[in-house]
C-alpha positions as CSV (number, residue, x, y, z in Angstrom):
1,X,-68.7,115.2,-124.4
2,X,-68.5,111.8,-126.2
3,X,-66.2,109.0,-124.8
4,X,-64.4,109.4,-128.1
5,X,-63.6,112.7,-128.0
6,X,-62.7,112.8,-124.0
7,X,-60.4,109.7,-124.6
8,X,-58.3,111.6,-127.3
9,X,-58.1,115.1,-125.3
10,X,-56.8,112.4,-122.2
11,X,-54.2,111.4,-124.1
12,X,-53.0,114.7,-125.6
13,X,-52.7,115.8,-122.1
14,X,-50.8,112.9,-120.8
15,X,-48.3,112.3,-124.1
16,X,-47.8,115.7,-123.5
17,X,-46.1,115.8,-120.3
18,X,-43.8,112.8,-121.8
19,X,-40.1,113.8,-122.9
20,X,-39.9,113.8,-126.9
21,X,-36.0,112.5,-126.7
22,X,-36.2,109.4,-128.2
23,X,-33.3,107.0,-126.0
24,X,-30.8,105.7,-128.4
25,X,-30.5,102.1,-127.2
26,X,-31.4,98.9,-128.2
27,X,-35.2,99.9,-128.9
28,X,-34.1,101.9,-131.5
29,X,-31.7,99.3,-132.8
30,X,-34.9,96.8,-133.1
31,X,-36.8,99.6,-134.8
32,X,-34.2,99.8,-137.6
33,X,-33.6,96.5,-137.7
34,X,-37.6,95.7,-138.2
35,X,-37.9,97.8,-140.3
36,X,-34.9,97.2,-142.6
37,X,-35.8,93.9,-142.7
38,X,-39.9,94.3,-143.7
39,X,-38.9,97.3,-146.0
40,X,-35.5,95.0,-147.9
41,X,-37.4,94.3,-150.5
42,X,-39.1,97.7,-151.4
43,X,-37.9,100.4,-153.6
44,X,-37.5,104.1,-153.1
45,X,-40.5,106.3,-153.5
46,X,-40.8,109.7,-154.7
47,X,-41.9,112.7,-152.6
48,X,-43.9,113.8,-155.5
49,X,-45.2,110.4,-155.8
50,X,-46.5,110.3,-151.9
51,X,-48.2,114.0,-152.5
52,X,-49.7,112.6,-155.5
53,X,-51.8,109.4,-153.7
54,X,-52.2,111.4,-150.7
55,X,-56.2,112.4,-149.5
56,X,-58.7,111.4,-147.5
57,X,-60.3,108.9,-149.9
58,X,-57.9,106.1,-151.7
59,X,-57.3,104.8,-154.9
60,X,-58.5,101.8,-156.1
61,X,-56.9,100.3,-159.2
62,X,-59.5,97.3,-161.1
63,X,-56.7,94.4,-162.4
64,X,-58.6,92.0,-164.4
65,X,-59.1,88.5,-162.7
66,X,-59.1,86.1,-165.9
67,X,-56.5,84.0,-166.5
68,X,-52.8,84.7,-167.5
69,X,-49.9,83.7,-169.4
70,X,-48.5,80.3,-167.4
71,X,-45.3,80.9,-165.7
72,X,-42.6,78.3,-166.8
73,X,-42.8,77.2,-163.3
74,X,-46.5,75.3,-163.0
75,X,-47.2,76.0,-159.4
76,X,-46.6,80.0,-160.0
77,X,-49.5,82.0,-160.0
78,X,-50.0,86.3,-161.2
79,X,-53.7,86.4,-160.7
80,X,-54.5,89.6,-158.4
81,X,-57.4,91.8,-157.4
82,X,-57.5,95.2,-156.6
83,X,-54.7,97.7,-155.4
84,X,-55.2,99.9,-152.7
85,X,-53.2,103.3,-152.3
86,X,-53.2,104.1,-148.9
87,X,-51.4,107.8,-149.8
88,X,-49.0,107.9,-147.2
89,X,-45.5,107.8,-147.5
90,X,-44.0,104.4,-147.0
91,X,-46.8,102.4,-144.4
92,X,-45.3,100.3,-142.1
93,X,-47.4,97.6,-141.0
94,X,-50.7,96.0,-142.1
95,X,-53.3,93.6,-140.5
96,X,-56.6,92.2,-142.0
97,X,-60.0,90.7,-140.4
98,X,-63.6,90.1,-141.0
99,X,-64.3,93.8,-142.9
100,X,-61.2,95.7,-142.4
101,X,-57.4,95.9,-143.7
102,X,-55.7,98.0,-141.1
103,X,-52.4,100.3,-142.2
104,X,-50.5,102.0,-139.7
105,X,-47.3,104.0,-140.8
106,X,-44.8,106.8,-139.1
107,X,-42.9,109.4,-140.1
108,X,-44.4,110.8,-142.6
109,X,-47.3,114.1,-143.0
110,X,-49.3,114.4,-141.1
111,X,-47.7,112.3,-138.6
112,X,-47.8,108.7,-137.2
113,X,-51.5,107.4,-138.1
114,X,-53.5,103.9,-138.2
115,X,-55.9,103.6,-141.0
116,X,-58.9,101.3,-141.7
117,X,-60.1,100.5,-145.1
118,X,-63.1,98.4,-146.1
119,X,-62.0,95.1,-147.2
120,X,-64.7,95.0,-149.8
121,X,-64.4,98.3,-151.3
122,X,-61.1,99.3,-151.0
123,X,-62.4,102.6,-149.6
124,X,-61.0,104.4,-146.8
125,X,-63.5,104.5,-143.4
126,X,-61.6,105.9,-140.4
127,X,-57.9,107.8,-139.8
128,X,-56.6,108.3,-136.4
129,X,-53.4,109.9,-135.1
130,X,-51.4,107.7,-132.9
131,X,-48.7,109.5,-130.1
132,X,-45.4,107.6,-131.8
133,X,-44.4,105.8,-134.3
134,X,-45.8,102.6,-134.4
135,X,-44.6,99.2,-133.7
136,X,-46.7,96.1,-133.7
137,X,-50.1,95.9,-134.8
138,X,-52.2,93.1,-134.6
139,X,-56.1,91.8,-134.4
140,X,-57.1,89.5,-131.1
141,X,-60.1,88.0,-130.3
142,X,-63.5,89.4,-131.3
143,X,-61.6,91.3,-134.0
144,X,-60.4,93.8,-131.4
145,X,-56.7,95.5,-132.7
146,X,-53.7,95.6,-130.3
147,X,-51.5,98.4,-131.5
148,X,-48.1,99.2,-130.0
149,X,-46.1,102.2,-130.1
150,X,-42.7,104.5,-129.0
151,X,-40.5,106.7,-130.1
152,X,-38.1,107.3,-133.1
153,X,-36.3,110.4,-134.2
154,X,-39.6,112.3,-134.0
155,X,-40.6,112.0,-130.8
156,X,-43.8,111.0,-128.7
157,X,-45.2,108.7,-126.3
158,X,-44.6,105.2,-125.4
159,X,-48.1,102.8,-125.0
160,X,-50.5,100.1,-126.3
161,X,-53.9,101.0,-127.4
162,X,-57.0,98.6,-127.4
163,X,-59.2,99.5,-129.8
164,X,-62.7,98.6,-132.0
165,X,-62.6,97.1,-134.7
166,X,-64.0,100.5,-136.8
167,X,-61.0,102.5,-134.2
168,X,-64.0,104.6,-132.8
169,X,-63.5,103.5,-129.0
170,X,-60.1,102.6,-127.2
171,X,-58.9,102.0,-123.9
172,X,-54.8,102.0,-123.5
173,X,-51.6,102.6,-121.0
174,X,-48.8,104.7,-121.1
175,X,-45.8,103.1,-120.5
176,X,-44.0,105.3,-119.1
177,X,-46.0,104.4,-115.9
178,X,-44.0,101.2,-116.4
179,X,-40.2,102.4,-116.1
180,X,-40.8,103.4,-120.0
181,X,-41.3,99.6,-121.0
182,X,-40.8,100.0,-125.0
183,X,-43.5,97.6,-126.6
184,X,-41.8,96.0,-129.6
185,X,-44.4,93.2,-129.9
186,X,-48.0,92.5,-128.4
187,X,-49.0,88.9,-128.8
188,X,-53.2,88.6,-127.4
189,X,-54.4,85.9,-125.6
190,X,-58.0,86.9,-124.6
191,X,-60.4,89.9,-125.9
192,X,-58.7,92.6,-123.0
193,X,-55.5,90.4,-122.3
194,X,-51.7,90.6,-124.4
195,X,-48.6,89.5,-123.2
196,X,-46.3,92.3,-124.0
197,X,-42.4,92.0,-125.3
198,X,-40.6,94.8,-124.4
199,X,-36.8,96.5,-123.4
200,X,-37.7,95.2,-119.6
201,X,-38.5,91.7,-119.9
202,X,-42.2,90.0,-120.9
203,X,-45.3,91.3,-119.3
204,X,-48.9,90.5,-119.1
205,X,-51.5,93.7,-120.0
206,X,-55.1,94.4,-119.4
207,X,-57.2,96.6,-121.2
208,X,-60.5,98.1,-120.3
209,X,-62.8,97.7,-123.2
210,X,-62.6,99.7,-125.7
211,X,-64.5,102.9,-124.6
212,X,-65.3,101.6,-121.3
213,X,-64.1,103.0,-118.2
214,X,-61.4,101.2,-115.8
215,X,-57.5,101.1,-115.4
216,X,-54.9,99.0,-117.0
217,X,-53.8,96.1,-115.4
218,X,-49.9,95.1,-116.0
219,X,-47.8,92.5,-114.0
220,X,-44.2,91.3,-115.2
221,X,-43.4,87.7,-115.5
222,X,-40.5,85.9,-114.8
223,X,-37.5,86.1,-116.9
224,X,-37.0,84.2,-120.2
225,X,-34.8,81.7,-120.3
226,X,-31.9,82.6,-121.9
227,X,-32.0,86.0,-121.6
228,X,-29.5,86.6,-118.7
229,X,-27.2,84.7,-120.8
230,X,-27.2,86.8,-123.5
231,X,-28.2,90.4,-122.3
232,X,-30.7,90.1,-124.4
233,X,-34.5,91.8,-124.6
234,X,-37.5,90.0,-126.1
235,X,-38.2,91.6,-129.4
236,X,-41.3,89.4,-130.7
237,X,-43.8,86.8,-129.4
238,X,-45.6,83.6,-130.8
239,X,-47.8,80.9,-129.4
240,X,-46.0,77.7,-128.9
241,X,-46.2,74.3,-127.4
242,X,-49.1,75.3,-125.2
243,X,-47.0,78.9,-124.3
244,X,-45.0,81.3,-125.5
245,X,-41.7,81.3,-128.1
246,X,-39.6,84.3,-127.7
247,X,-37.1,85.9,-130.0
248,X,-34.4,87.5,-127.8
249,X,-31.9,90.1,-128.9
250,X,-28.7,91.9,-127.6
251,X,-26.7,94.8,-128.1
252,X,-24.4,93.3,-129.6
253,X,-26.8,91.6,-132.5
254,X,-26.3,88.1,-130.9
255,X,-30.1,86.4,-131.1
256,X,-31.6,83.1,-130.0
257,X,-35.3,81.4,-129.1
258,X,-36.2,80.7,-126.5
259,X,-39.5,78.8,-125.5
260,X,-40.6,80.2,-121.8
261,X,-42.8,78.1,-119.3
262,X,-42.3,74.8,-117.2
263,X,-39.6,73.1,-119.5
264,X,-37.7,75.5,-121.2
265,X,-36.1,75.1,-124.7
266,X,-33.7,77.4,-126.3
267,X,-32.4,77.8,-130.0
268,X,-29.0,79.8,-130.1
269,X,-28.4,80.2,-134.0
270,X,-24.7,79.3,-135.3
271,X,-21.7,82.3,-134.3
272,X,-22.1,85.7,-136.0
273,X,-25.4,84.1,-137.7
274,X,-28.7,85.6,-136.9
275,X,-32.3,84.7,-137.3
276,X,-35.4,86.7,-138.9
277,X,-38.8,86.8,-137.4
278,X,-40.4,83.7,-136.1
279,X,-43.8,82.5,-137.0
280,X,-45.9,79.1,-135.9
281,X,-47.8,76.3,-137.1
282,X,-48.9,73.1,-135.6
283,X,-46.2,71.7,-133.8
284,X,-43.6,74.1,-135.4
285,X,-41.3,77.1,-135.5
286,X,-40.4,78.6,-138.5
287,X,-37.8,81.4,-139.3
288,X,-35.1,82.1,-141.6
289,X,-31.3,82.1,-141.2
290,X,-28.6,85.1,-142.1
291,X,-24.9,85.3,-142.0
292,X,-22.9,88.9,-142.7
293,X,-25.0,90.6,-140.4
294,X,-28.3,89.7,-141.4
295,X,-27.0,90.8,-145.2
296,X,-26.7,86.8,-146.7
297,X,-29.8,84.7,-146.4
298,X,-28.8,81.2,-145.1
299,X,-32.5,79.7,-145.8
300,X,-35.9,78.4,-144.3
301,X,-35.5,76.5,-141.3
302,X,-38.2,74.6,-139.2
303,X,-37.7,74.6,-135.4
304,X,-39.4,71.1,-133.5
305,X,-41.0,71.7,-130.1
306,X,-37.8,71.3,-128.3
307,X,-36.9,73.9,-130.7
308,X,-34.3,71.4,-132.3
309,X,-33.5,71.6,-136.1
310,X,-36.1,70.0,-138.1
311,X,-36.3,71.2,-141.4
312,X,-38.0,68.8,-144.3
313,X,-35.5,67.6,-147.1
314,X,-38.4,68.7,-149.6
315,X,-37.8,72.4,-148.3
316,X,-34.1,72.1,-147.2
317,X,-33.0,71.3,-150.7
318,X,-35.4,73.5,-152.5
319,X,-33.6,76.6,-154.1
320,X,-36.3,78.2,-154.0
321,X,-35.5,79.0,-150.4
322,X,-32.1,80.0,-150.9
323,X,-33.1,83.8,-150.9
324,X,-35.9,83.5,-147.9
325,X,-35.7,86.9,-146.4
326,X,-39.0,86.3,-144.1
327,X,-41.8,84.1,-142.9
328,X,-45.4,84.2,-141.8
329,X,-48.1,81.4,-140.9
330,X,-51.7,81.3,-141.1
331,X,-52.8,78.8,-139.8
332,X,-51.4,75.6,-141.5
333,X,-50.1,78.0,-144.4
334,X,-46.7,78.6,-144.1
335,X,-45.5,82.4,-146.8
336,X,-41.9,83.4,-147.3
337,X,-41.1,86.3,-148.6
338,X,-38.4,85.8,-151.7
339,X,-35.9,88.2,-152.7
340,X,-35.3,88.0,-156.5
341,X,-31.9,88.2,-158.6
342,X,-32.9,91.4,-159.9
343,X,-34.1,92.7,-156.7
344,X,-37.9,91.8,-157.2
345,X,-39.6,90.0,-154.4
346,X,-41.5,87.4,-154.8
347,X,-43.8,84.8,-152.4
348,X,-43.8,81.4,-151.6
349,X,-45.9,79.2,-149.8
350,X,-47.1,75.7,-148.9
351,X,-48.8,73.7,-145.6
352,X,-47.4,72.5,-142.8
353,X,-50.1,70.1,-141.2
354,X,-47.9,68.5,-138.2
355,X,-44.9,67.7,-140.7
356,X,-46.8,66.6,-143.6
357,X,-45.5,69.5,-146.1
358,X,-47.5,70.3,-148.7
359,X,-46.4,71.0,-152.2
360,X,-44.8,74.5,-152.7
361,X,-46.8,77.3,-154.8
362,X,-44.9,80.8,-155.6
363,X,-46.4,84.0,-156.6
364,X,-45.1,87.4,-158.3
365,X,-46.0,90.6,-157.2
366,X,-46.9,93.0,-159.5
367,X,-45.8,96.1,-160.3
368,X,-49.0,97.6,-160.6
369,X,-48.5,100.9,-159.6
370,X,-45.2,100.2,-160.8
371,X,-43.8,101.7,-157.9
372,X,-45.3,99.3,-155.5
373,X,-42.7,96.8,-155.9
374,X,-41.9,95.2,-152.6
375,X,-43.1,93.7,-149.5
376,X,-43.7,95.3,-146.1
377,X,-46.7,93.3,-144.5
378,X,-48.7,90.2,-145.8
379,X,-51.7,89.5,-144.1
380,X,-54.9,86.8,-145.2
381,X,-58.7,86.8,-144.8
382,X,-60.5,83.8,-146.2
383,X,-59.1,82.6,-149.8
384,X,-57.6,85.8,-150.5
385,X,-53.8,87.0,-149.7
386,X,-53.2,91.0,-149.1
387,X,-49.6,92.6,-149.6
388,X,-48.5,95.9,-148.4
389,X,-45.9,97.7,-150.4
390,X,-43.9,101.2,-150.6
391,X,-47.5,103.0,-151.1
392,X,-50.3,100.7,-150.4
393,X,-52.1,97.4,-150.6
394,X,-52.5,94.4,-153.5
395,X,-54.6,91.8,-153.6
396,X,-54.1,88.5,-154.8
397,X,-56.4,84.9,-154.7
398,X,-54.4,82.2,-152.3
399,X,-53.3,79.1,-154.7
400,X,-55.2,76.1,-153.6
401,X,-52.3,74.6,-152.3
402,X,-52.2,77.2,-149.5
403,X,-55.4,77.1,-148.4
C-alpha cells in the first residue's frame, strides 16, 4: 500500500471517532468574523452559476495584456492576465509559490477541499478532501503548505496538515489530542516547525515530513501578554521585532496586539473600536481600524515596534484610505484592499522600506467573469499579483511602484 493512500485511510479512521458537533463559542465567532471580513467585498453567487464552473479541469479566461484606457487617476492600473475558475462555490482562502496557486474552500459539494493549480497554465493538477472546513493556509519554507482546520456547522475534525508542495505526501495532528486546540492561524518558522494560534493559548508544532514516518511534536508557550486582561484568544500570528505579534480577541469582540517575548508591547484599539487583520514589514505593523462593530472603516494605521501609533502623514491624510477594509505585506509591499462607493473593491498599494513610503498605486478588479467581483485572498509570486474572488482566481502585473 502506498504512503499516500495509508495516510488518508489513517485519517478517515481517526476523524471518524471525533464528535461532528461543532462547539458554539468563540471559534465559531472568529470563523464568521474571518470570513465576513475576507468575503465583505464579494457578491452573491448563483447556485446555477457554481454547477456551471464546476469539474475536474478549470476554466481559463485569455484577457488581453496591451495597454488600456488611462484612469483619471495616473498611478491606477487595469492591466490583468488570466482568470482562473476554480468551480467551487465560494473558495475561501488562497496562497501562491514557485509553481502553484493553492485554493482551499468549505462548505460547499463535494465537501471541504484544497486545490492546486499550475501557476503557468491555469490548469488544475491535484484535489484533496480535507476533514473540516478550513482555516488558515499558508506556504513555509522549502515551499511546504501549512493548512489548518476545524469545525463549522457541518461537522469534522480539528488538525494541521503538513503537506508537499504538489499535496501528494502529508504528515499532520489531530487536535483533539490537544484538549481540542482550534487552529485559527499557523504562522511557520522552519521547514517541520509552526507556531500555532489557537482557543487555548499559542503553541509550538512539529511535523514529520511530509510522507515520512514519526509523531507530532506540540509544546504550549507561555501566555501572551495581554491576554488575561482581556479573556482573550489569539486569532492570527505575524513575525515581529525578532518574535511574534499577536492579534487577541474576546467574547465580547474587545481586540488588542500584543507583541510576546522578553519586552512585551501591547496595542489596545480605542473603546468599542476594533482592528482588522495585521500584517508586517520592516520595522512595522500594519492593520486597519473599525468603529460600529467592525461595520465603519476608521483607516490604515501603522504600528512602530513598541507597537505605538505611527502612521505617515502621506497615508494618514490620503482618502484613499478612508474605506481600507484589509491589509497584506509582501515583503516591503504593503496591499489594502478598498471598498468602493458603489460596493466595488478595489486595491491599493505602495512600499514601506523602514518608514520611507513609497508613492501609492491603486488597481481595479475586473469584472471578468462578471460575477467575480470581490476580494477573498491576494497573494504575489514574482512581478505578478493573484486575487481570489466569489468563484476563482485573476491575475494582474504588480505596478512598478510595488515591487
Amino acid at each position: 500500500m502506498s504512503p499516500g493512500i495509508e495516510t488518508e485511510l489513517k485519517d478517515a479512521l481517526e476523524y471518524a471517532t471525533e464528535s461532528i458537533v461543532p462547539r458554539g463559542d468563540l471559534a465559531d465567532r472568529v470563523r464568521r468574523a474571518s470570513r465576513r471580513r475576507r468575503h465583505a467585498l464579494t457578491g452573491a453567487i448563483a447556485a446555477g452559476l457554481a454547477a456551471a464552473v464546476a469539474g475536474s479541469l478549470i476554466a481559463v479566461y485569455g484577457v488581453a495584456n496591451g495597454p488600456q484606457p488611462p484612469d483619471a487617476n495616473h498611478h491606477g492600473h487595469r492591466r490583468g492576465g488570466m482568470h482562473i475558475a476554480v468551480g467551487y462555490y465560494s473558495p475561501d482562502m488562497m496562497a501562491a509559490h514557485g509553481r502553484w496557486i493553492y485554493v482551499a474552500a468549505g462548505g460547499g459539494y463535494p465537501g471541504e477541499i484544497l486545490r492546486a493549480y499550475d501557476r503557468a497554465t491555469g490548469r488544475l493538477v491535484r484535489s484533496i478532501s480535507i476533514p473540516a472546513a478550513p482555516s488558515t493556509l499558508q506556504v513555509g519554507p522549502g515551499g511546504l503548505i501549512w493548512l489548518g482546520f476545524y469545525p463549522d456547522s457541518n461537522g469534522g475534525g480539528t488538525g494541521v496538515w503538513l503537506l508537499s508542495p504538489d499535496l501528494k505526501l502529508r504528515s499532520g495532528v489531530n487536535l483533539r489530542r490537544y484538549f481540542g486546540a482550534t487552529p485559527h492561524n499557523v504562522l511557520p518558522t522552519s521547514a517541520d516547525t509552526a507556531i500555532l494560534a489557537t482557543d487555548n493559548g499559542l503553541a509550538r508544532l512539529q511535523l514529520p515530513n511530509p510522507g515520512q514516518p514519526g509523531s507530532a511534536t506540540l509544546r504550549w508557550l507561555p501566555r501572551v501578554p495581554g491576554s488575561r486582561r482581556i479573556q482573550g484568544v489569539p486569532v492570527q500570528l505575524a513575525t515581529f521585532a525578532g518574535g511574534e505579534a499577536v492579534h487577541l480577541e474576546n467574547d465580547s469582540g474587545v481586540e488588542l496586539i500584543s507583541r510576546a517575548g522578553s519586552r512585551p508591547r501591547e496595542f489596545t484599539p480605542p473603546p468599542g473600536d476594533t482592528v482588522g487583520p495585521i500584517a508586517t514589514s520592516a520595522g512595522a505593523l500594519w492593520t486597519t481600524l473599525f468603529s460600529d462593530q467592525g461595520q465603519r472603516s476608521l483607516g490604515l494605521i501603522r504600528l512602530d515596534l513598541r507597537l505605538r501609533l505611527s502612521t505617515p502623514s502621506s497615508i494618514r491624510r490620503n482618502s484613499v484610505f478612508d474605506s481600507a477594509q484589509w491589509v497584506v505585506t509582501f515583503g516591503s509591499a504593503v496591499w489594502v484592499v478598498l471598498s468602493g462607493r458603489n460596493g466595488s473593491p478595489s486595491l491599493a498599494c505602495f512600499t514601506d522600506a523602514g518608514g520611507r513610503i513609497g508613492p501609492v498605486a491603486t488597481l481595479d478588479i475586473r469584472r471578468e467573469p462578471a460575477r467575480n467581483v470581490g476580494v477573498t485572498s491576494i497573494a504575489a509570486v514574482g512581478d505578478t499579483l493573484y486575487v481570489l474572488g466569489p468563484i476563482g482566481v485573476a491575475t494582474y502585473p504588480i505596478p512598478p511602484a510595488c515591487r
